[in-house]
C-alpha positions as CSV (number, residue, x, y, z in Angstrom):
1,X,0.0,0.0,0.0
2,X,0.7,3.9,-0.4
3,X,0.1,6.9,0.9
4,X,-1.6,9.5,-0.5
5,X,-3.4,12.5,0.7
6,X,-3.3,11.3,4.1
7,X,-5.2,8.4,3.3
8,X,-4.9,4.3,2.1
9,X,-4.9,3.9,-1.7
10,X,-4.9,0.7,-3.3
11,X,-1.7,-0.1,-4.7
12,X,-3.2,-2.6,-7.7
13,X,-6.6,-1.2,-8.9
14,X,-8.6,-3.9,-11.6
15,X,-11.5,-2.2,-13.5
16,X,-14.0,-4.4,-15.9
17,X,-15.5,-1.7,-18.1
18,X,-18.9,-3.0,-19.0
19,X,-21.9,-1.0,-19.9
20,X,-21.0,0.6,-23.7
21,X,-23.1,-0.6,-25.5
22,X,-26.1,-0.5,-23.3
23,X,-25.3,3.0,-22.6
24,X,-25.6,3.8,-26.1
25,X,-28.7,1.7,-26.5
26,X,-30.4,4.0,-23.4
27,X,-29.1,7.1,-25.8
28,X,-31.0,5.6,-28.9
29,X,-27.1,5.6,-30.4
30,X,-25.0,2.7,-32.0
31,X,-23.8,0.7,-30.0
32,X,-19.9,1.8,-31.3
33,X,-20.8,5.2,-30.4
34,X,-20.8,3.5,-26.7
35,X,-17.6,2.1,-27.1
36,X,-16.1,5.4,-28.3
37,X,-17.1,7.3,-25.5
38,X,-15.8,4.5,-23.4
39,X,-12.5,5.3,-25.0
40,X,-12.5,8.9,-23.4
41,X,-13.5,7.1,-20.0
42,X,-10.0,5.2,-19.9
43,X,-8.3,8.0,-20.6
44,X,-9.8,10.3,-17.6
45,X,-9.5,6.9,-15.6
46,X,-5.4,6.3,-16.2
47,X,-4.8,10.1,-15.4
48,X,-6.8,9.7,-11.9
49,X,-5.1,6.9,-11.2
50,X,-2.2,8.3,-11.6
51,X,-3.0,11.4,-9.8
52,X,-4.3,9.1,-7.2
53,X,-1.0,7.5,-6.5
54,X,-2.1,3.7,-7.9
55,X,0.8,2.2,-9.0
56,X,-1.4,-0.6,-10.9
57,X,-4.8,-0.4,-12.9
58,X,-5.6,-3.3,-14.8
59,X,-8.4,-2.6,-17.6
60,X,-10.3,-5.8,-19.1
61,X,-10.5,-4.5,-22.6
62,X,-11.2,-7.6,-24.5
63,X,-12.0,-10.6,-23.2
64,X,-11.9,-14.2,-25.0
65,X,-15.4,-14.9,-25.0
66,X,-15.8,-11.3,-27.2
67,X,-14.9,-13.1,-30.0
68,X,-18.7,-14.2,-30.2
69,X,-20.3,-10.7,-30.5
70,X,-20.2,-10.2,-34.6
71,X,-17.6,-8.8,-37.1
72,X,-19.0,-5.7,-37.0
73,X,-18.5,-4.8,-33.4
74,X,-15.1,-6.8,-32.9
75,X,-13.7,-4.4,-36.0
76,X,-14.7,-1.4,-34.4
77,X,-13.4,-3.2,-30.6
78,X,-10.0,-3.2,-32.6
79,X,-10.5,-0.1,-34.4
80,X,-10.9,1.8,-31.2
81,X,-7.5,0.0,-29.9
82,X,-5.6,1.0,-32.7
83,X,-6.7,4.8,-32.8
84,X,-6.2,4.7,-28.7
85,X,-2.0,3.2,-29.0
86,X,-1.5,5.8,-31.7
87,X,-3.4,8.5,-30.1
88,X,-2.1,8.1,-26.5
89,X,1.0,6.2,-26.4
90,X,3.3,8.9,-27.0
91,X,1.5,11.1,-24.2
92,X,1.8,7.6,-21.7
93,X,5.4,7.4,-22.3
94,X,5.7,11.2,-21.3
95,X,3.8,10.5,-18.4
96,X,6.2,7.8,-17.5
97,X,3.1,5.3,-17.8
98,X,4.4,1.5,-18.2
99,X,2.0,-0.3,-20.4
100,X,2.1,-3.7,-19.8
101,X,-0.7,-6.3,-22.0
102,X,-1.6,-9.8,-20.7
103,X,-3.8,-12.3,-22.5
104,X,-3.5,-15.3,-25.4
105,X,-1.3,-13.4,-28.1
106,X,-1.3,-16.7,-30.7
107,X,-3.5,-15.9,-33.6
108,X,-4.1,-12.3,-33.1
109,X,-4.2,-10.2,-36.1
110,X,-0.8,-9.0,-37.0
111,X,-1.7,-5.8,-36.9
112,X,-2.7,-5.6,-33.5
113,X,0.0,-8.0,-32.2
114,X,2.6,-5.5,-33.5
115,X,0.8,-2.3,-31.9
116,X,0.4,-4.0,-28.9
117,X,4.1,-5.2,-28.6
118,X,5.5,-1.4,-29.2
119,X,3.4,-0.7,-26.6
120,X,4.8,-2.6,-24.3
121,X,8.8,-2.0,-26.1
122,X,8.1,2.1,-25.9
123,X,7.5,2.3,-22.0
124,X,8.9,-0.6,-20.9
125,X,11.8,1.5,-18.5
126,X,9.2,3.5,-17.1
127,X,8.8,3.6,-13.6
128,X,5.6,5.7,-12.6
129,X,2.1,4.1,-13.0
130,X,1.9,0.5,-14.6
131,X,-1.1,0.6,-16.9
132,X,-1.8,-3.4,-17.8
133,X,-4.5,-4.3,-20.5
134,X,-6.2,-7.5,-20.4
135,X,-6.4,-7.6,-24.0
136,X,-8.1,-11.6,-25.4
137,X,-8.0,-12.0,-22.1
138,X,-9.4,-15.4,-20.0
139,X,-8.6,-16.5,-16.4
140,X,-9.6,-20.2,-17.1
141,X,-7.7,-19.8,-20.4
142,X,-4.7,-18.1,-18.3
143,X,-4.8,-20.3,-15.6
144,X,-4.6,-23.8,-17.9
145,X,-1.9,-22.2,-19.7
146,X,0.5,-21.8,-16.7
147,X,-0.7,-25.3,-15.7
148,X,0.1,-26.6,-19.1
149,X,4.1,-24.7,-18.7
150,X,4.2,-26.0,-15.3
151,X,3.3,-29.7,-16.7
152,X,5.9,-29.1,-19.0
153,X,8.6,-28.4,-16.7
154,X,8.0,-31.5,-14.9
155,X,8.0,-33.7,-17.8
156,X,11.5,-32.2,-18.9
157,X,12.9,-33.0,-15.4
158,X,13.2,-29.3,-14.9
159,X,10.6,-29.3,-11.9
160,X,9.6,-31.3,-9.5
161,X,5.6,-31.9,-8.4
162,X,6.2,-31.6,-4.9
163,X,7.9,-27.8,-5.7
164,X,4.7,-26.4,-7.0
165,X,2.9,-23.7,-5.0
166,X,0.8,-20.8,-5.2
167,X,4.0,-18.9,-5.2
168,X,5.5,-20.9,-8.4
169,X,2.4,-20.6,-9.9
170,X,1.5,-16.7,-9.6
171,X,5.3,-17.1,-11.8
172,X,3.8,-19.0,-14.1
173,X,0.5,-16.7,-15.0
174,X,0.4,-13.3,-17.5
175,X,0.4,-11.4,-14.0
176,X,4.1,-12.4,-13.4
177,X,5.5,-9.4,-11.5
178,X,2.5,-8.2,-11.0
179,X,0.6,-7.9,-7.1
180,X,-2.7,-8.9,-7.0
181,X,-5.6,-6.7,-7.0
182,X,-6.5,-4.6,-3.8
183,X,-9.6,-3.4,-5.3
184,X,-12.2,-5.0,-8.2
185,X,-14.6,-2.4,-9.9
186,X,-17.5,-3.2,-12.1
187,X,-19.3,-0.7,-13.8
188,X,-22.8,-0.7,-15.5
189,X,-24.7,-2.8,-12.2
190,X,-23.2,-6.4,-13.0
191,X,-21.8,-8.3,-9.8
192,X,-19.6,-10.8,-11.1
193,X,-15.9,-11.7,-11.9
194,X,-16.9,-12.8,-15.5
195,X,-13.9,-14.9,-16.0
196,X,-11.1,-12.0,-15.0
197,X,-7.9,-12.6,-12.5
198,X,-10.2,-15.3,-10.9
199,X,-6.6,-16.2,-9.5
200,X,-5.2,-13.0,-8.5
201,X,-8.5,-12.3,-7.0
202,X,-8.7,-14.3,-4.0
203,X,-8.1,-11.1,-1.5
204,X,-9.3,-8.3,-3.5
205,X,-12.2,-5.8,-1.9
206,X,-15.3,-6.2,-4.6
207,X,-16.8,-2.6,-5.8
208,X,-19.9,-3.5,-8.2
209,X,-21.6,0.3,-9.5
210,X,-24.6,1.1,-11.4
211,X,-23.4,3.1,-13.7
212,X,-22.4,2.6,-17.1
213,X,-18.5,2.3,-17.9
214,X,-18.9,5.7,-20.1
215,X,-20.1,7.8,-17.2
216,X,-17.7,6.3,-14.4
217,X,-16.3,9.8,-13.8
218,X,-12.8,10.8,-12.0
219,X,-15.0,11.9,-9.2
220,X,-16.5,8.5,-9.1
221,X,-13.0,6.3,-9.3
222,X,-12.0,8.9,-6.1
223,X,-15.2,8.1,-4.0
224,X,-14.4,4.5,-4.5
225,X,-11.0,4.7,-3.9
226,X,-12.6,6.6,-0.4
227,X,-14.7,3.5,0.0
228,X,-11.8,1.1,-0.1
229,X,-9.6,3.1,2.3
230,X,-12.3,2.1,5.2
231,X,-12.3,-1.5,4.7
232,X,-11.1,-3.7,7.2
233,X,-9.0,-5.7,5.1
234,X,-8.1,-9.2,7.6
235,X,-6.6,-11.5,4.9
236,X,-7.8,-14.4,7.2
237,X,-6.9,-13.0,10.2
238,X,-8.2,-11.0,13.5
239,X,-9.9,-7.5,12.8
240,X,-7.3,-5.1,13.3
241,X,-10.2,-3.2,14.8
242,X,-10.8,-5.9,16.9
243,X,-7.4,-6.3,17.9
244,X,-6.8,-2.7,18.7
245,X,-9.6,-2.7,21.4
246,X,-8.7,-6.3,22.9
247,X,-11.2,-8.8,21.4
């Protein structure tokens, strides 16, 4: 954890941006006109952050089972990526913003693959806020993955059975390097994980808001991060309220 402002901030913050399209729908608007203005939304988010003195915010920007909505919308998904790396990267690296992208990278389009790598390439000595995209992004899918590495170690003779642990494993996952999550959001009034850092989760405070990721405002992302800073956070253990007046 940090300081900031005289007050607790998360140091790994984990937003799942849902509510475009409906938001647009509500508006009588396409539905990419949802996902444009949710666009603007990450970039007010990453400066609060910032600001706020998170060190981590991980965005679910693409998840694996996307790839069922149709063509149209997927194109316009990756449209909206494209424009946002071009757009923003340059004023990320000034920041001193670390971009860091986690997710299955076989079989994406070449395009994207290679946006998403200079990404990563352009910041990657930055030290200030680490901005992580879940980009074709799965916990199952992550989860058998690192399984799959770890099987292959032991096969090769490299590893052991008895030497795996949560510890070796956490290696083993896109997080590598990474904490876990103080602090879940989910926008637009949904209260579930929806297959994201089901892992990484297991100790993270749960935020679930009503509104729609387009109107999750920097005033909004502050009253939460308000919220979180009076949790009693016990990891398992005694109430450190309940310790401090004897019970």
């Amino acid at each position: 954890m940090s300081i900031a402002e005289n007050r607790i901030v998360p140091e790994h913050v984990a937003i799942i941006m849902d509510g475009n399209g409906r938001w647009a729908n509500a508006r009588g608007l396409p539905r990419t006109l949802g996902h444009r203005s949710g666009v603007e939304t990450v970039r007010e988010t990453v400066k609060a952050a910032g600001e706020a003195g998170v060190q981590y915010l991980t965005l679910f920007a693409f998840s694996s089972e996307n790839w069922r909505r149709p063509p149209d919308e997927i194109n316009e998904l990756f449209g909206l990526l494209k424009a946002f790396i071009r757009r923003d990267l340059a004023e990320l690296h000034k920041a001193n913003v670390k971009v860091r992208i986690i997710g299955e990278r076989e079989n994406l389009r070449v395009d994207i693959l290679t946006l998403l790598l200079e990404a990563e390439e352009t910041t990657r000595e930055n030290t200030g806020l680490t901005l992580v995209i879940a980009f074709n992004y799965g916990s199952r899918d992550e989860i058998a993955r690192a399984a799959a590495r770890l099987a292959t170690e032991v096969a090769a003779g490299r590893l052991k059975p008895s030497e795996i642990n949560a510890d070796l494993m956490n290696q083993y996952l896109d997080t590598a390097g990474i904490p876990d999550p103080d602090l879940i959001i989910r926008t637009s009034g949904e209260e579930r994980l929806s297959n994201f850092l089901l892992w990484q989760a297991a100790y993270a405070e749960l935020m679930f808001v009503p509104d729609f990721w387009p109107d999750f405002s920097p005033e909004l992302f502050k009253e939460l991060l308000d919220r979180f800073a009076k949790r009693d956070r016990r990891y398992g253990a005694l109430s450190t309220k309940a310790v401090a007046v004897g019970q």
